[in-house]
C-alpha positions as CSV (number, residue, x, y, z in Angstrom):
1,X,101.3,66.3,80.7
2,X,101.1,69.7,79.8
3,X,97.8,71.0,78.0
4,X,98.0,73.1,74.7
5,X,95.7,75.3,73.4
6,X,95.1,72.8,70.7
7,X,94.0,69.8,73.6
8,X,90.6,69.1,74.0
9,X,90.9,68.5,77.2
10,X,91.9,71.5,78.4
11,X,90.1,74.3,80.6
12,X,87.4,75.5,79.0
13,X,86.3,79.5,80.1
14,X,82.3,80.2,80.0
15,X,82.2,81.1,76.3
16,X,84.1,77.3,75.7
17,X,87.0,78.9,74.9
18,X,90.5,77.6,76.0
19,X,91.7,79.1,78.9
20,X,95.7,78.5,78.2
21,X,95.3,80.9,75.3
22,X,97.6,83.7,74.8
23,X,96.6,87.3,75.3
24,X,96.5,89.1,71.9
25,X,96.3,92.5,71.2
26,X,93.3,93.3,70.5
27,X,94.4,95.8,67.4
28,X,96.5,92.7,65.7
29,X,94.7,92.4,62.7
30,X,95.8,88.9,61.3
31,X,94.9,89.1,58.1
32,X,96.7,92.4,57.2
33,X,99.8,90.5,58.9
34,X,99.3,87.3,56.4
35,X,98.8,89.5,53.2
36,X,102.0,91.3,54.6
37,X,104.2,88.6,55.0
38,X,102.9,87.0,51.5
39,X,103.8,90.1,49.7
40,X,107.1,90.2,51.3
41,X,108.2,86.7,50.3
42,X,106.8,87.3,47.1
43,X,109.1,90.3,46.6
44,X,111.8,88.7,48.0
45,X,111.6,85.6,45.6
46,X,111.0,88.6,42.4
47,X,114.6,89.5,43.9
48,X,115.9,86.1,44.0
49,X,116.3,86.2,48.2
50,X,115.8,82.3,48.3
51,X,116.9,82.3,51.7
52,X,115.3,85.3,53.3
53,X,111.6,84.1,51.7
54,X,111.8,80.8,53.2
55,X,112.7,82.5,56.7
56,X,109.8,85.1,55.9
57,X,107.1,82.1,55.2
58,X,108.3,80.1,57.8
59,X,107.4,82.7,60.3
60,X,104.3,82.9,58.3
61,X,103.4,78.9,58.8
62,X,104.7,79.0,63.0
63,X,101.7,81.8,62.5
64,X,99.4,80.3,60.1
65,X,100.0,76.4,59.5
66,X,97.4,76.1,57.4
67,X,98.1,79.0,55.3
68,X,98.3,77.1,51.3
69,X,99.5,79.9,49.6
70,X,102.4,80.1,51.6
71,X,102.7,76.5,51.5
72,X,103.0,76.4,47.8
73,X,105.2,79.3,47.4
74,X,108.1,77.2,50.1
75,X,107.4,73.9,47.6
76,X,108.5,76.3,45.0
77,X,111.4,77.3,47.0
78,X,112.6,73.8,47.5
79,X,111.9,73.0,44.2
80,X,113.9,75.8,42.9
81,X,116.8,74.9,45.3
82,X,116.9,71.3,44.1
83,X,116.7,72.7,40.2
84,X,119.7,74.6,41.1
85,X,121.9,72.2,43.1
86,X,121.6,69.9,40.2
87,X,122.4,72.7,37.8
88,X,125.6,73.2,40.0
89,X,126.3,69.5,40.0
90,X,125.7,69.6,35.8
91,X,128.6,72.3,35.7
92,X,131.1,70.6,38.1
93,X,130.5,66.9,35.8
94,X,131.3,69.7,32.2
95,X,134.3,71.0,34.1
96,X,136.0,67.7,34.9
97,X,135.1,66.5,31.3
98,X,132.1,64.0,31.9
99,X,130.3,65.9,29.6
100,X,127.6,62.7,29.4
101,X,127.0,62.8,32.7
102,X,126.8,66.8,32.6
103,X,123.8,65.6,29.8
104,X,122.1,63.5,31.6
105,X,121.6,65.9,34.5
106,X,120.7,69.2,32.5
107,X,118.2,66.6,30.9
108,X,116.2,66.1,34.0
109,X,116.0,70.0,34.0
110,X,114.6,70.9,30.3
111,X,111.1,71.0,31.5
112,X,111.8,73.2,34.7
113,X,110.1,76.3,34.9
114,X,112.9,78.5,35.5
115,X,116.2,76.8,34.4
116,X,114.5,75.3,31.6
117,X,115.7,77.4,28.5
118,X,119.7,77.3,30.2
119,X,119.2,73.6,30.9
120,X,118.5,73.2,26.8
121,X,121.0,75.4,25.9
122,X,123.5,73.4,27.5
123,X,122.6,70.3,26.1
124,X,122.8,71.5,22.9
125,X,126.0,73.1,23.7
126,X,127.4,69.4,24.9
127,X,126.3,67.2,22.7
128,X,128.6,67.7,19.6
129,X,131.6,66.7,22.1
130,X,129.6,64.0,24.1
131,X,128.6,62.2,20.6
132,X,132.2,62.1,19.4
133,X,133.7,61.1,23.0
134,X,130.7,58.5,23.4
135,X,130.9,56.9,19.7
136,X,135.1,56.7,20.5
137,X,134.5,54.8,23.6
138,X,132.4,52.6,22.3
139,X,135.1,51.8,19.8
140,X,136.8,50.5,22.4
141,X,134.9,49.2,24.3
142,X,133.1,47.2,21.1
143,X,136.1,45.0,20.9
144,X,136.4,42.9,24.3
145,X,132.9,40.7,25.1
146,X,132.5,41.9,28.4
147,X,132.2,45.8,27.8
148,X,129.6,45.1,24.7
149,X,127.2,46.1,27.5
150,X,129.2,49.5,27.6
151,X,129.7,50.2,24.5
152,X,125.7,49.5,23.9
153,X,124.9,51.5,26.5
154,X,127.4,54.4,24.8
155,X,125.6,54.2,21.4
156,X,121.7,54.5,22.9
157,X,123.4,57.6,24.3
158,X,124.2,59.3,21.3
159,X,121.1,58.1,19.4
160,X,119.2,59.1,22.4
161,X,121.3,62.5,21.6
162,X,121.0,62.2,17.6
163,X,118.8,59.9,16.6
164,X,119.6,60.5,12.9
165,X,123.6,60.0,13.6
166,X,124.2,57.5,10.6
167,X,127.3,55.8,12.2
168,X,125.6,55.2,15.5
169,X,122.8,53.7,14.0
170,X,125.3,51.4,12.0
171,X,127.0,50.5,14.8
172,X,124.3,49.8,17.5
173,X,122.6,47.4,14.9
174,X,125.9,45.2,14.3
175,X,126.6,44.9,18.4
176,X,123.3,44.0,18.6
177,X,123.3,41.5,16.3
178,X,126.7,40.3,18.0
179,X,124.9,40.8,21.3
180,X,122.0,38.6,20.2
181,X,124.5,35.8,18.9
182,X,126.2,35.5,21.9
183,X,122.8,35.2,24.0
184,X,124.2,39.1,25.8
185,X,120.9,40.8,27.1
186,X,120.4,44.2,26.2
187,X,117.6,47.1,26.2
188,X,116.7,47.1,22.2
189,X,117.2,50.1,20.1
């Protein structure tokens, strides 16, 4: 097996050093190079160069794996990346017309740092359209036994969305009561 500098079983010189070390300049200063490559990604990320700052602090981390700041700043890369995937996802549901299911994604991202405010404004943006298509649906879906569950489902939605929406309100308590009748479980309103 071949020994890494990291072995402690390897060579050792005089000083206890390991001897399967590489040479380095002597004028490398290391930590000008780390503050360097920090304030590089950190510009990069102020420019919105997702890609080019996680290349930047990943040569940063082959360099210095135990380097936090840059450790935090990838997680916020990631993070950011995930936040927008799902914002990308969000827009392709609204564009096809499952507007719910558009509503239920920008939800998760109301609380994100950075897409928060958009991710709000889209939901309030929605929801006039996603109350009258879900309170329809549940129409329907009211009158045969086995989609009560749906049409349940459907009004939590838009009371979840409005929880003052008189009709909704109205409704959910009668299938409910139809629900209970029947012995149908159901999550209570």
């Amino acid at each position: 097996p071949t020994q890494t500098s990291t072995s402690p079983f390897g060579g050792r010189d005089a000083d206890g050093w390991p001897l399967n070390l590489p040479e380095v300049n002597p004028d490398f200063d290391f930590d000008a190079f780390v503050q360097e490559m920090l304030a590089k990604a950190e510009q990069q990320l102020a420019q919105q160069e997702l890609d080019q700052a996680r290349g930047t602090l990943r040569l940063l981390l082959s360099k210095d794996p135990i380097n936090s700041p840059a450790k935090r700043m990838i997680d916020g890369i990631e993070n950011q990346a995930q936040a927008s995937a799902k914002l990308k996802s969000a827009e392709a549901h609204a564009l096809r017309g499952q507007k719910a299911r558009a509503i239920a994604i920008y939800k998760t991202l109301t609380s994100h740092l950075v897409f928060g405010a958009l991710a709000t404004q889209k939901v309030d943006a929605l929801k006039k359209d996603v109350i009258t298509q879900e309170l329809a649906e549940a129409r329907s879906e009211s009158k045969k036994r086995k989609t009560w569950s749906k049409a349940h489902a459907r009004l939590l939605l838009v009371l979840e969305l409005d929880p003052k929406h008189k009709q909704a309100r109205e409704r959910i308590a009668a299938m409910e009561k139809k629900m209970r009748s029947n012995k149908i479980r159901f999550p209570a309103y």
